[in-house]
Each structure stands twice: as structure tokens, then as C-alpha cells.
RODO-2510 file (C-alpha; in nm, 4 decimals, decimal comma):
residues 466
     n   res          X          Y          Z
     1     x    -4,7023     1,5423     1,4363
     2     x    -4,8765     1,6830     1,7159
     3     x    -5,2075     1,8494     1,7733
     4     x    -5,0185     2,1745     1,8181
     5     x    -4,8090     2,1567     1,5628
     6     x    -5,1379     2,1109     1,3257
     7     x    -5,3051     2,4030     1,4676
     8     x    -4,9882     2,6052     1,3818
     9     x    -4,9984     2,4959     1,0671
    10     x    -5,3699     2,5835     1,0201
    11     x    -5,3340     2,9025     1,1440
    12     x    -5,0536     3,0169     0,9091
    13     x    -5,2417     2,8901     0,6111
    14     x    -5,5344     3,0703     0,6919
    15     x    -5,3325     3,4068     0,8110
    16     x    -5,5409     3,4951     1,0804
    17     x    -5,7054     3,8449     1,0625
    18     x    -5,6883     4,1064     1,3015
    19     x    -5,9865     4,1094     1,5624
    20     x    -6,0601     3,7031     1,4692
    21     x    -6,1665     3,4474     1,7377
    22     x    -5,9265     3,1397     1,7742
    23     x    -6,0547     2,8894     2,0145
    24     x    -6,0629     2,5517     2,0893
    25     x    -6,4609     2,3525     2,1433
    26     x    -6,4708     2,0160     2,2978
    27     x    -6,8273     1,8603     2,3080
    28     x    -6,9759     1,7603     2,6467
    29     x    -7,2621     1,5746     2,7458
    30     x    -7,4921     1,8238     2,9247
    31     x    -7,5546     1,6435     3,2554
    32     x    -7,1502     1,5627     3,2860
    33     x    -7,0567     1,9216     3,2152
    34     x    -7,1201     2,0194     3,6011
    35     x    -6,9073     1,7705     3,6576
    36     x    -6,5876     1,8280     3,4419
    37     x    -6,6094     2,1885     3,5733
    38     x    -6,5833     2,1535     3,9122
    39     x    -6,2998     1,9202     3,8434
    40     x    -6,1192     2,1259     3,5885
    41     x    -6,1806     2,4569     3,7738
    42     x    -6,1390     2,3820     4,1566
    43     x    -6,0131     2,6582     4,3219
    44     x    -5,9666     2,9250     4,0341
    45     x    -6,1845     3,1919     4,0483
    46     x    -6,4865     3,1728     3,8279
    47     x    -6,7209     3,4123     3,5889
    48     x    -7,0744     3,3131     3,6105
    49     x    -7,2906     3,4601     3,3014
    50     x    -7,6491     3,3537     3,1802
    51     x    -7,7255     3,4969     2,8055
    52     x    -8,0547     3,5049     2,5637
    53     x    -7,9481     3,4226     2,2299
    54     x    -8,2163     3,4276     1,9350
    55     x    -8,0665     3,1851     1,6170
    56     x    -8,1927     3,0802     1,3400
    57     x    -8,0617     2,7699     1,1646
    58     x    -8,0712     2,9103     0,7919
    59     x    -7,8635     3,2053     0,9095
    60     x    -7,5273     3,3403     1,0089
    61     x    -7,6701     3,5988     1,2343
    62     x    -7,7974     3,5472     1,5785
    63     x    -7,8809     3,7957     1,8772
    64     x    -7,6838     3,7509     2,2193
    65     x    -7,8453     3,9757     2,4759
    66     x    -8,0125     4,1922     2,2550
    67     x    -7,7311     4,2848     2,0337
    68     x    -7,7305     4,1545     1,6887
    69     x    -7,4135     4,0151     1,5211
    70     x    -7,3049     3,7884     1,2618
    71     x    -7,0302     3,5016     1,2970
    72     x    -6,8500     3,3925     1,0073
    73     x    -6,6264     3,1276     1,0447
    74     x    -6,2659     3,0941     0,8494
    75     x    -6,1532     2,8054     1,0012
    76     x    -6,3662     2,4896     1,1311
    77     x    -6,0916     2,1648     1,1291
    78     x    -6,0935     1,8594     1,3436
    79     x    -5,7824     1,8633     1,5773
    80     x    -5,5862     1,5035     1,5818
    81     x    -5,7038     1,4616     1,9925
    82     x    -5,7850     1,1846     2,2344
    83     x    -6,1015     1,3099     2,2722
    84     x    -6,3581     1,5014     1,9446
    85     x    -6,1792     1,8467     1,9462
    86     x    -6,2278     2,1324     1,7036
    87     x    -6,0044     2,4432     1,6399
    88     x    -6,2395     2,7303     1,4944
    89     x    -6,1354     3,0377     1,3755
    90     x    -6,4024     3,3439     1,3085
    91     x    -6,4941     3,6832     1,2923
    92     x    -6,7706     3,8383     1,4555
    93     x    -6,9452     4,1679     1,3132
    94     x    -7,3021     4,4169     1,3942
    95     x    -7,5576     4,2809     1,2289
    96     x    -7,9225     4,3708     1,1393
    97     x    -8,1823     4,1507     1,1970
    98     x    -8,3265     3,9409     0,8963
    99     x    -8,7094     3,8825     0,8271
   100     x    -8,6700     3,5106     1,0063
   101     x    -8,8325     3,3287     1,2411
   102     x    -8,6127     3,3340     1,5473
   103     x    -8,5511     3,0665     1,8301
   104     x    -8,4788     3,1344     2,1986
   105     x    -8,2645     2,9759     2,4421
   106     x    -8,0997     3,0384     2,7543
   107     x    -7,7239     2,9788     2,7704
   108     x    -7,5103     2,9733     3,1066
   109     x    -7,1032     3,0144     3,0632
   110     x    -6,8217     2,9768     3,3395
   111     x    -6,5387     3,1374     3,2626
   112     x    -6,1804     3,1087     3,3969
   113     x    -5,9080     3,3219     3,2847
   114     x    -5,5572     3,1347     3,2564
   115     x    -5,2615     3,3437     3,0787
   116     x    -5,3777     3,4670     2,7476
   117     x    -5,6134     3,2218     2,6936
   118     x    -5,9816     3,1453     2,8509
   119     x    -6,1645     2,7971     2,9439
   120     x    -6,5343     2,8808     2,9464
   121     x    -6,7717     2,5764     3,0241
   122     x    -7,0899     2,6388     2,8355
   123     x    -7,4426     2,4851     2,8694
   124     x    -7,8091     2,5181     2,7020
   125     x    -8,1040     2,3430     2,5854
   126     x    -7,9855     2,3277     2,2087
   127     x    -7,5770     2,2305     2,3147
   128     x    -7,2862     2,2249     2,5559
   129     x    -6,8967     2,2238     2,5115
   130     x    -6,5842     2,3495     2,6274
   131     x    -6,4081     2,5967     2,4476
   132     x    -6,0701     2,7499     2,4817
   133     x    -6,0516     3,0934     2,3694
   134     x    -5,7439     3,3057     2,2797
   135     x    -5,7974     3,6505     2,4535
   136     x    -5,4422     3,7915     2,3318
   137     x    -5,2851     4,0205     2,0124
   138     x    -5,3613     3,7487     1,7081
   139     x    -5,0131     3,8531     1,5584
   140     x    -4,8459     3,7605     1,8795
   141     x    -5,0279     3,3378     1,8776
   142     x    -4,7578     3,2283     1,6264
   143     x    -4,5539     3,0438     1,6743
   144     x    -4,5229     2,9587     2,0163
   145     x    -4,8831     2,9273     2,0804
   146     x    -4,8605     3,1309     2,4293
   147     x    -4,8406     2,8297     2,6340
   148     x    -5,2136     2,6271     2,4862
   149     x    -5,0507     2,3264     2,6080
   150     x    -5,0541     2,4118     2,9499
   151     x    -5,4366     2,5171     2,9432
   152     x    -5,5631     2,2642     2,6143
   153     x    -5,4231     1,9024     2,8133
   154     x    -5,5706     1,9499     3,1514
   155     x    -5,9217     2,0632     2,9850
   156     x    -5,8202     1,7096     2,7487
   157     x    -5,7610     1,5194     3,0973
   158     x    -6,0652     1,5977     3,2928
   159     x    -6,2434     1,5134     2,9231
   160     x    -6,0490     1,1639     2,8730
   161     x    -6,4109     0,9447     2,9447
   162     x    -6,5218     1,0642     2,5827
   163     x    -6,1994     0,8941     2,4382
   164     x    -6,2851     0,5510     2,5941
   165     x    -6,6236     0,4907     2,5393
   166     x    -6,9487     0,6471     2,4803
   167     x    -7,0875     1,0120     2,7024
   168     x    -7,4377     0,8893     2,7111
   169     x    -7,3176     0,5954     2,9119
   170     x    -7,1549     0,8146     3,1514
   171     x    -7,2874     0,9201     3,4589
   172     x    -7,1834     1,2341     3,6853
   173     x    -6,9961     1,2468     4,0212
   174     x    -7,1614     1,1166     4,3904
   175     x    -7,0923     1,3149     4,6813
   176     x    -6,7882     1,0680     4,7111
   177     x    -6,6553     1,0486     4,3976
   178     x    -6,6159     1,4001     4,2428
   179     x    -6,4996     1,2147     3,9184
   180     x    -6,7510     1,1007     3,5584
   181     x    -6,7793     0,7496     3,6087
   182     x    -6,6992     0,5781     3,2808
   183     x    -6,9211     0,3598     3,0322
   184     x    -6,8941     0,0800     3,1515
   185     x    -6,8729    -0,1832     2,8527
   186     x    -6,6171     0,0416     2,7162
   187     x    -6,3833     0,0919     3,0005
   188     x    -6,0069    -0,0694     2,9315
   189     x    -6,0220    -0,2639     3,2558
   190     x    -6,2796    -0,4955     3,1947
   191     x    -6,4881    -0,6308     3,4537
   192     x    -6,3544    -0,9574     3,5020
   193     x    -6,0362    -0,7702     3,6147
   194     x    -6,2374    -0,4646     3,8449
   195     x    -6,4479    -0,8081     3,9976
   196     x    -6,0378    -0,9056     4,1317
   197     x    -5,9470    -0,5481     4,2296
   198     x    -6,2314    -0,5679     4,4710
   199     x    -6,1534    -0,9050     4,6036
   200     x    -5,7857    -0,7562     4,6521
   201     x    -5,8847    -0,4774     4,8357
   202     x    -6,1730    -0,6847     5,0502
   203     x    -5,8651    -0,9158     5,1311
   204     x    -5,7070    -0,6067     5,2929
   205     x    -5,9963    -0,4835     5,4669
   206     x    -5,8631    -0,4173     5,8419
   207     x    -6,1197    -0,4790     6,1261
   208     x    -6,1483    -0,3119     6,4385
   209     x    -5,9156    -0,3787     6,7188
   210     x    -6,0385    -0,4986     7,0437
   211     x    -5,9098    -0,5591     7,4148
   212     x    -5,8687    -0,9846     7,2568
   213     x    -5,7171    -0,9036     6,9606
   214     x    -5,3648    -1,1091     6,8554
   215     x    -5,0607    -0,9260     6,8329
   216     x    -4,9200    -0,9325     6,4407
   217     x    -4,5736    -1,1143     6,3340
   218     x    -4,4891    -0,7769     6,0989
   219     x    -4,6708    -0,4938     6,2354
   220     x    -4,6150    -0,1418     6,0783
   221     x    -4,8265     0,1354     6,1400
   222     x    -4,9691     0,4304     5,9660
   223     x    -5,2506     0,7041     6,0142
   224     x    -5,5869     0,6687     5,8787
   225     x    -5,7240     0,8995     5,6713
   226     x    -6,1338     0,9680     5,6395
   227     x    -6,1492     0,8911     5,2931
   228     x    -6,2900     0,6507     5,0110
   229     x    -6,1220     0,3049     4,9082
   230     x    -5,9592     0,3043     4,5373
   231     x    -5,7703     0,1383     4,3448
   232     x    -5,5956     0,3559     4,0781
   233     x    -5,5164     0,1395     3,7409
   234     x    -5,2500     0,3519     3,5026
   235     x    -5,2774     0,2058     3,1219
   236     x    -5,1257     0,3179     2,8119
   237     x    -5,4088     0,3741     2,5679
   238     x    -5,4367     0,4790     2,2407
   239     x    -5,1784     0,6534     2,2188
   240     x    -5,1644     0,8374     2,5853
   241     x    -5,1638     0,7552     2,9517
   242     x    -5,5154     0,6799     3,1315
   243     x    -5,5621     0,6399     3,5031
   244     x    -5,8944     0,5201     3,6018
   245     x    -6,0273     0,4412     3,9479
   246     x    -6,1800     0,1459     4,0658
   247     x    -6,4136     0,1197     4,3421
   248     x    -6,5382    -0,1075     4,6017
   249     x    -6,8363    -0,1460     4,3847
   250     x    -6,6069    -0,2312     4,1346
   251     x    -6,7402     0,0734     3,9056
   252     x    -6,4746     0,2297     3,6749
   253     x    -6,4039     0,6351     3,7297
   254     x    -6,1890     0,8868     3,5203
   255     x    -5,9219     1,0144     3,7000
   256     x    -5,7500     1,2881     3,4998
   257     x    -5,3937     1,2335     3,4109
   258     x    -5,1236     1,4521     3,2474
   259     x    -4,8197     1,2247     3,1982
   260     x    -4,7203     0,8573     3,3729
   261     x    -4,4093     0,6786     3,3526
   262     x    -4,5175     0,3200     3,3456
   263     x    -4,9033     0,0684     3,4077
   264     x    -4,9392    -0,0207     3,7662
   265     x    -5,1884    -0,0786     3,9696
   266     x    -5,2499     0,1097     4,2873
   267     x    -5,4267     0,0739     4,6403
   268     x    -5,5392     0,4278     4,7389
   269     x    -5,7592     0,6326     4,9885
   270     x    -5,9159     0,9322     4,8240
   271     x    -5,9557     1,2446     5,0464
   272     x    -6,1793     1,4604     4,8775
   273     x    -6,1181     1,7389     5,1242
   274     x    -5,7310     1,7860     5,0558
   275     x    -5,8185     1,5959     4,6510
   276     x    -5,5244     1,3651     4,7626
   277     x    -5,4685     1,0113     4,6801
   278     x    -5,2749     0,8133     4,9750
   279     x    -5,0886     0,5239     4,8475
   280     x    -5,0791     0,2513     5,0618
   281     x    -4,9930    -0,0579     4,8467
   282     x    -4,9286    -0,1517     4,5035
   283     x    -5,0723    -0,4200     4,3190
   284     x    -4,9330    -0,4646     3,9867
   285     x    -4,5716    -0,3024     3,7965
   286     x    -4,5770    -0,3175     3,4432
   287     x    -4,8381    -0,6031     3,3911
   288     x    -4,6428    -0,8150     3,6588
   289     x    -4,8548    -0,8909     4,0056
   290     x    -4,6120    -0,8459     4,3035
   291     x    -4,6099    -1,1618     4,5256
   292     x    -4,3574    -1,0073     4,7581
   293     x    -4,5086    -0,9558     5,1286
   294     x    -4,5919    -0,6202     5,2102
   295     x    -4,2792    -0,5171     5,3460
   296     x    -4,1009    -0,5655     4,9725
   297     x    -4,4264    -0,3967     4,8553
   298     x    -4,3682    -0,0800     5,0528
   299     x    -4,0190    -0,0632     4,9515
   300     x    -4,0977    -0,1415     4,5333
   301     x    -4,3487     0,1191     4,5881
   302     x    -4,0810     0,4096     4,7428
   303     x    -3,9426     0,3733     4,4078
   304     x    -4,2202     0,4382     4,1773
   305     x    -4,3110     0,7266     3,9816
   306     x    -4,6314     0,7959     4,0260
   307     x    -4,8078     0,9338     3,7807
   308     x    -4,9159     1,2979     3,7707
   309     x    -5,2698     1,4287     3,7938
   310     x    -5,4499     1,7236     3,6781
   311     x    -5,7545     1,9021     3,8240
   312     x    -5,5710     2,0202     4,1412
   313     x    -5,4899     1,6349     4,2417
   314     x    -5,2495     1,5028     4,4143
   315     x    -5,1113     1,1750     4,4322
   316     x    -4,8624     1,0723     4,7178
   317     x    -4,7932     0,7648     4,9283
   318     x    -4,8309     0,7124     5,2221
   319     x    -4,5693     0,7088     5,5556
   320     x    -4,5800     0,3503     5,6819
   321     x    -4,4100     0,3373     6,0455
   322     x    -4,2303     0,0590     6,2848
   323     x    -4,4496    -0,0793     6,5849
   324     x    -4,2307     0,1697     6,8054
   325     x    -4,3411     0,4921     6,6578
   326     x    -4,6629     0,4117     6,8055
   327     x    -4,7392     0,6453     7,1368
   328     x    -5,0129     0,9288     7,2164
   329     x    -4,7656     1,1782     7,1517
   330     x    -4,6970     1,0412     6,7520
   331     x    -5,0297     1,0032     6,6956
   332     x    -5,1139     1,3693     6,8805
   333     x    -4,8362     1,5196     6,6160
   334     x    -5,0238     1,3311     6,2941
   335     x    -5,4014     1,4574     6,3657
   336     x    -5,2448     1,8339     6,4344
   337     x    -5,0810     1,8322     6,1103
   338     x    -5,2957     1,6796     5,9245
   339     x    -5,6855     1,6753     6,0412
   340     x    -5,8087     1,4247     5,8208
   341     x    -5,6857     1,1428     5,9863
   342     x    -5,9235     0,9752     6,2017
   343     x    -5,7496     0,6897     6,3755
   344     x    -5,4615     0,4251     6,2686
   345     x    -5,4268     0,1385     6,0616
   346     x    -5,2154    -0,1679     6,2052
   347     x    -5,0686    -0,3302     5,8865
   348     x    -4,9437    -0,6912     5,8690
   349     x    -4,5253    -0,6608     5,6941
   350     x    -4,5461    -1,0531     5,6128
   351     x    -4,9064    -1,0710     5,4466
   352     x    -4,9359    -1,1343     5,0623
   353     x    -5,1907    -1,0265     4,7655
   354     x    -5,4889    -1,2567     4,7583
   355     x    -5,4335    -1,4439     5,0945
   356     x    -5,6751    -1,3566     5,3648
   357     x    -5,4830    -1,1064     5,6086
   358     x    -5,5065    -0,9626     5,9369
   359     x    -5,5479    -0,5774     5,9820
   360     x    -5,6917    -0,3639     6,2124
   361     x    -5,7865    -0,0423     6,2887
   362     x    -5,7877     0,1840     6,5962
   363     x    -6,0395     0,4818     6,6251
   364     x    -6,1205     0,7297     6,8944
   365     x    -6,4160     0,7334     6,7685
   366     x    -6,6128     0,4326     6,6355
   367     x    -6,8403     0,4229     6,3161
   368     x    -7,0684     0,1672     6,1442
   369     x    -7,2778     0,1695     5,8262
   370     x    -7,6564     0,1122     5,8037
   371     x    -7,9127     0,0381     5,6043
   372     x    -8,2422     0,2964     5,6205
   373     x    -8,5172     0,0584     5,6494
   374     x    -8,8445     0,0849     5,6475
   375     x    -8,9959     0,3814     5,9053
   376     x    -8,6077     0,4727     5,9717
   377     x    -8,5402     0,1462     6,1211
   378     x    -8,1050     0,1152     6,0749
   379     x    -8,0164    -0,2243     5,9887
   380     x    -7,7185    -0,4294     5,9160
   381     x    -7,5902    -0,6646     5,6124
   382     x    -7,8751    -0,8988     5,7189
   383     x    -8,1441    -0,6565     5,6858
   384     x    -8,1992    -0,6976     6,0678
   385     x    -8,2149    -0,4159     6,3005
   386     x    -7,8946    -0,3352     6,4405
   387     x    -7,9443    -0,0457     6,6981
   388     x    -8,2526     0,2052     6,7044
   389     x    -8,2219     0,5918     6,6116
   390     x    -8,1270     0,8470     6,8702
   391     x    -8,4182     1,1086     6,8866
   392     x    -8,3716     1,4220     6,7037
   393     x    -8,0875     1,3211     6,5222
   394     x    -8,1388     1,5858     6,2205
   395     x    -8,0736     1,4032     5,9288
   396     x    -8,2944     1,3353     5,6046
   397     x    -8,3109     0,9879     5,5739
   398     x    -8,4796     0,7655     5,2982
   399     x    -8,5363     0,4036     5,2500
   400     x    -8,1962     0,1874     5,0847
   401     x    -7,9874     0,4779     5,1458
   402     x    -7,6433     0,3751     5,3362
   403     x    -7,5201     0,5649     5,6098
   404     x    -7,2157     0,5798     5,8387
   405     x    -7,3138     0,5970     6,2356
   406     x    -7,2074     0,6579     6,5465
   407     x    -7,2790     0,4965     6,8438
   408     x    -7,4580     0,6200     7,1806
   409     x    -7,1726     0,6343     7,4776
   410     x    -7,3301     0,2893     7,6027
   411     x    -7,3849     0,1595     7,2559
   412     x    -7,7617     0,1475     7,3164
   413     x    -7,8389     0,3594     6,9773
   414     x    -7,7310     0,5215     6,6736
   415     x    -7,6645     0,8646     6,4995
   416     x    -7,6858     0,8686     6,1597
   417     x    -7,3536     1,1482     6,0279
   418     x    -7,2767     1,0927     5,6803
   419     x    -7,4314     0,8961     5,3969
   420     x    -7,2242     0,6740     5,2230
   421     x    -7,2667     0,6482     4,8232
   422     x    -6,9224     0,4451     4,7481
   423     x    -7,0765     0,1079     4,9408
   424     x    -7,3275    -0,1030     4,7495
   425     x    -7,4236    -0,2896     5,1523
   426     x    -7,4074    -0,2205     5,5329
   427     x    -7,1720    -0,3779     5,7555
   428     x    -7,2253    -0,7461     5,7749
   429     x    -7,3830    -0,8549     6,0821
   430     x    -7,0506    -1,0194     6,2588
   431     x    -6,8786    -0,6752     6,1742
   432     x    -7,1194    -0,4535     6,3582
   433     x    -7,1056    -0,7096     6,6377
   434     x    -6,7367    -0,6508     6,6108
   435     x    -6,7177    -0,2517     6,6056
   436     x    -7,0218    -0,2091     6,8740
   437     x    -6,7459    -0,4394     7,0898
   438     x    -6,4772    -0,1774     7,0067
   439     x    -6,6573     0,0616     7,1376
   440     x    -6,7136    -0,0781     7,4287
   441     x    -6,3932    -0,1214     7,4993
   442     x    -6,2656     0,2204     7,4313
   443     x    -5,8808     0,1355     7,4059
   444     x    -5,6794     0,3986     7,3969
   445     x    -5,3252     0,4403     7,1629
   446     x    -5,1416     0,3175     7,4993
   447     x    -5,3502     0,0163     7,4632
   448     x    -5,3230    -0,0280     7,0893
   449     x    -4,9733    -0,0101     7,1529
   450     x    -4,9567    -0,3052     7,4685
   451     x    -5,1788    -0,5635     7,2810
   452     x    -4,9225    -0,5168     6,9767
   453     x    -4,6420    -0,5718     7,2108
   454     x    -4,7349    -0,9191     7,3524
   455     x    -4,5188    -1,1752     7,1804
   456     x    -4,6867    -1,4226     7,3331
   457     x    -5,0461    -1,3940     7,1285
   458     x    -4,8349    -1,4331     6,7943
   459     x    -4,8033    -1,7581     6,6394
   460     x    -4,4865    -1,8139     6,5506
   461     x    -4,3443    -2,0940     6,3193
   462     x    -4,0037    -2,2340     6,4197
   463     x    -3,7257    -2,2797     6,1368
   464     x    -3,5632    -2,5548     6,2824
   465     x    -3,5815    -2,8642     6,1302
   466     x    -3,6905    -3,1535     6,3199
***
């Protein structure tokens, strides 16, 4: 029997009065409600309202703005949810003021209207929750329920961290990762298996090509996008699909998910700008690691599902092209229709999971990530001063942070343009070296393209027998 059916059944026992308040609350962690909101409401326009409300605890009657009601409630029964949801039924009415002591506190609401029902996000110093309102005629609720599913799962899908573990062990969103990242001890993909997601996605870390580089046995191309590394882990859990994120830090995030169609483990770019996830590569099908080469990968992945997000995400993979499809004009037509890609990724067809492969990547323009040291002082994986800081560079820097730089047009300094809060170090010391080298050699696509083309930098294997 499902939640909805339940609350059907609650409300026809009761026999909901005329004028009567049916809504849904959902308990939130103050300092994670920010971040459910922004996920839940995204682009929908939003009511911002800040109240007064006088209570006291030995009393039904309360003042909200300076008008005094009373709220009786008729209905107050725990809904059978993935995550601690009540349905509450009441009726408010004037009220005069009793001879009590009365507290004060300051309550903020967001608001968004969706059919006949509203989502408001509330927060104050004595509580915080999420609660789904019915705004319509009472008689008309039963017994369709004027379409709650479509506005009570989302609301449970952005909420799904509070099903798998504890909300004080939570922590809010980075300027990356616009998710709640989960408790930790908790999560379903314990961190044994996070510690191999990373080593599977450092195995497929490209590097940056240069004028030496060998040419590839396989090579398939495919844009770049500006985003963050991910792997995306779909489990069946207690009763209802989960996808959770994985970073390169190996911490665990909660990615909201509506429906799936089978576990499997994804490789993904995030781009928070378009809230897309690119699929490049799958892992694991159904609790079975793929040990196919990437070629068989590509084509196992073509015929997933994949599973279906809320929050305004998308999830989509990614076009994967033949060596040929590589010219200025190609990768002219990719950047104008989409302008998050910044460069392309040169993939290896024959490479395997867990074996040490060759990628690279092609940028126009060339970035590496710093340590702030002490007095501003931008240093690499070493903790040894890589290049010094272009003058009046504008940026707010402090000590440990991470940021992603760009070099001078001689490579004699840095500009610090975005600070990174998905990666735990800086660039290793060999892979500055490599990048600054890069740079220098400012090859073009046409380039990219001729080193590719050499057969006679691959190493080939003969199949004859001798």
C-alpha cells in the first residue's frame, strides 16, 4: 500500500472540513535547508516572506504578524516514506490572546506554487521543514489527490540523505557541488568501494597533449566540457532507487532520483551551469564490472537506461567521435552550440578499467591548479613554488585554498580564475611541468589532429605467430 493510498484513506476517515489545512511537513536540518531549496526550486519562481510569530508551548494559540489565531489540529499521522514525513490536517481560527508568557521568533518561508498544491521551505531559530500545502476546494482532494505525486516525490528526492543516514552528519553544498553531501558512515557505498571509484577515475585521468606526444592505437574523440569529475552509483535501497555521487575526494553526495531501471555505476562530468551530467563511461551493470575495452563500453552504455533525475537535472551521455571527425570546423560547430566545452578529450578505444591508460586533452586555453601558500605564493603538489602571481590579479585569496590558473602568454606567471573546492591537492609537480609545456607549444586542432595521424609513433603488436 502506498503512501498515497494511506493519506486517502486518512483523509476519508477524518472527513475533512471545509476551510481545513492539508499539508505535508518533512523535517530538515536548518543549515541543509538552503541547500535542498535551491535544488528543489531552481528556476521556478519564488515567494520570499519573513514573519514574527509569538507561541507559547502550553497553548494552541500563537500570533503570526500581529494577528492572533488558534490552530487545532484533526489529523497528525506518520506517512509510510523514505524519509520522516507527516500528513497534518487542521483548522485555523481568530483568536484572543491568553494571559501567557509569550516567545518570539523570526521565521523566513519560500514559497513555490505548483498546480493546486504549494512547497514552502521554512526556517527559524525554534525549527525548519518542508511542507506541502493543498491550496485547492477540500471537497475536490479526494480521490485523485490532484496530482501530490508529482509535487510530494521530487520534494522526497532532493530529501533522500535523511533516509540513509543521520542530518547532523550532513553537510551543505560547495560552490561545486550544489548537492548535501551524505553522512558518511552511513552512506550505502562504503568507503572501501568510493577509495576504488577514485582509483578508476585517476586511471582515466587524460594529460595534456604536447608537440611529442604518441599517437593512440583506438583513438575516439569527444568535446570537453568545464565541469566536475563524478562518478554516479544507482542502488536499490530500502525499498526505492538512490543515486549518489562520488567524488575525486571520494566523498559521497545525494543526487536526487525519481525512478531507475537497474544499479550501475557511472563516469560523469557535472556541469553545474546547464545541471547536466555527461556520461562518458560506465563502470559497473547490475553488480557486474565491465572488462570490455572502451569501445564495447561505449556501445553497452548506448543501451542503458539511465536513470531519471529530479531538481531540474539532466542526465545524458556523451557523443564519442572517430579520429576523422576531428578538424577546426567540428570543433568550431561544438563550442557554438554548446559553450561549455572548453577543449577535447582524446580517448584510448582499446584501454580497460583499472589498467593505467593513455588520454589526453587539447585546450585553447591552458589551466593548472595551485596551492595558496604562504604571502600568496602558488605552489604545486610538492608545496614548491610553481610560477609567481601576476600583479593585480583581483582575486581574494587565502592560505590552503586550491585554485585553477592560467598562465602568462610566455608562461612566466600565473592568474589565479576560479577556486577549486572538488580537489583535496594541486597538480603534482611533473603535471604542471607537463601543462606549462602545453602551453608553450600552443598546438592548434590541425595539430591535435597530425600527431594523432602518425602511425608510426604507435606501438603496434603483430598477430602473427612466429
Amino acid at each position: 500500500m502506498s503512501l498515497y493510498d494511506i493519506a486517502r484513506d486518512e483523509l476519508q476517515r477524518c472527513g475533512v472540513p471545509a476551510g481545513a489545512e492539508v499539508e505535508f511537513r518533512i523535517p530538515i536540518s536548518a543549515r541543509l535547508l538552503d541547500t535542498v531549496r535551491r535544488l528543489y526550486g531552481c528556476s521556478q519562481p519564488c515567494q520570499y516572506h519573513v514573519s514574527e510569530v509569538r507561541y507559547n508551548d502550553a497553548s494552541d494559540i500563537r500570533c503570526v504578524d500581529g494577528s492572533w489565531q488558534r490552530k487545532r489540529s484533526i489529523i497528525h499521522t506518520r506517512m509510510p516514506c523514505a524519509v520522516r514525513c507527516n500528513l497534518v490536517v487542521s483548522v485555523e481560527s481568530p483568536a484572543m490572546p491568553l494571559n501567557h508568557a509569550y516567545a518570539r521568533f523570526r521565521r523566513e518561508r519560500w514559497s513555490y506554487v505548483v498546480g493546486d498544491w504549494r512547497v514552502e521551505f521554512t526556517r527559524s531559530t525554534r525549527s525548519s521543514n518542508v511542507e506541502i500545502e493543498y491550496t485547492g476546494d477540500t471537497a475536490a482532494l479526494l480521490p485523485g489527490m490532484c496530482g501530490l505525486s508529482a509535487v510530494l516525490d521530487p520534494v522526497v528526492s532532493c530529501m533522500a540523505f535523511a533516509a540513509l543516514g543521520s542530518m547532523r552528519d550532513c553537510l551543505p553544498c560547495t560552490v561545486d557541488m550544489p548537492f548535501v553531501r551524505m553522512d558518511m558512515g552511513a552512506c550505502p557505498i562504503d568507503r572501501a568501494r568510493r577509495a576504488e571509484l577514485v582509483k578508476l577515475m585517476q586511471c582515466n585521468q587524460p594529460v595534456s597533449m604536447r608537440a611529442g606526444c604518441l599517437a593512440l592505437p583506438h583513438p575516439l574523440v569527444s568535446a570537453k566540457y568545464d565541469g566536475v569529475r563524478v562518478a554516479i552509483c544507482t542502488t536499490y535501497c530500502r525499498g526505492r532507487w538512490y543515486t549518489i555521487g562520488v567524488c575525486r575526494r571520494g566523498s559521497p553526495w545525494s543526487i536526487p532520483c525519481l525512478s531507475a531501471s537497474a544499479e550501475m555505476i557511472l563516469d560523469c562530468e557535472y556541469v553545474h551551469a546547464t545541471r547536466t551530467f555527461v556520461v562518458f563511461d560506465v563502470f559497473s551493470v547490475r553488480g557486474r564490472m565491465l572488462t570490455e575495452e572502451y569501445r564495447h563500453r561505449l556501445r553497452v552504455l548506448a543501451g542503458l537506461q539511465l536513470p531519471v533525475l529530479a531538481g531540474e537535472l539532466n542526465m545524458r551521455p556523451k557523443t564519442v567521435y572517430p579520429l576523422c571527425a576531428l578538424t577546426l570546423e567540428w570543433y568550431t560547430g561544438l563550442c557554438d552550440a554548446e559553450p561549455h566545452i572548453d577543449g577535447i578529450i582524446v580517448h584510448n578505444g582499446g584501454s580497460v578499467l583499472g589498467a593505467p591508460s593513455t588520454m589526453y586533452k587539447w585546450k585553447p586555453v591552458h589551466t593548472v591548479d595551485l596551492y595558496v601558500g604562504p604571502d600568496g605564493t602558488m605552489m604545486d603538489g610538492k608545496y614548491t613554488e610553481f610560477r609567481p602571481l601576476e600583479p593585480d590579479h583581483g582575486m581574494k585569496l587565502t592560505t590552503g585554498d586550491i585554485w585553477e590558473c592560467v598562465f602568462a602568454q610566455d608562461g612566466a606567471s600565473v592568474r589565479p580564475v576560479r577556486r577549486r573546492v572538488d580537489k583535496p591537492r594541486a597538480n603534482a609537480r611533473h603535471v604542471c611541468r607537463e601543462i606549462l609545456k602545453a602551453h608553450c607549444d600552443n598546438l592548434s586542432v590541425s595539430d591535435a589532429r597530425c600527431i594523432l595521424n602518425v602511425p608510426s609513433n604507435v606501438i603496434r603488436q603483430s598477430k602473427r605467430k612466429r
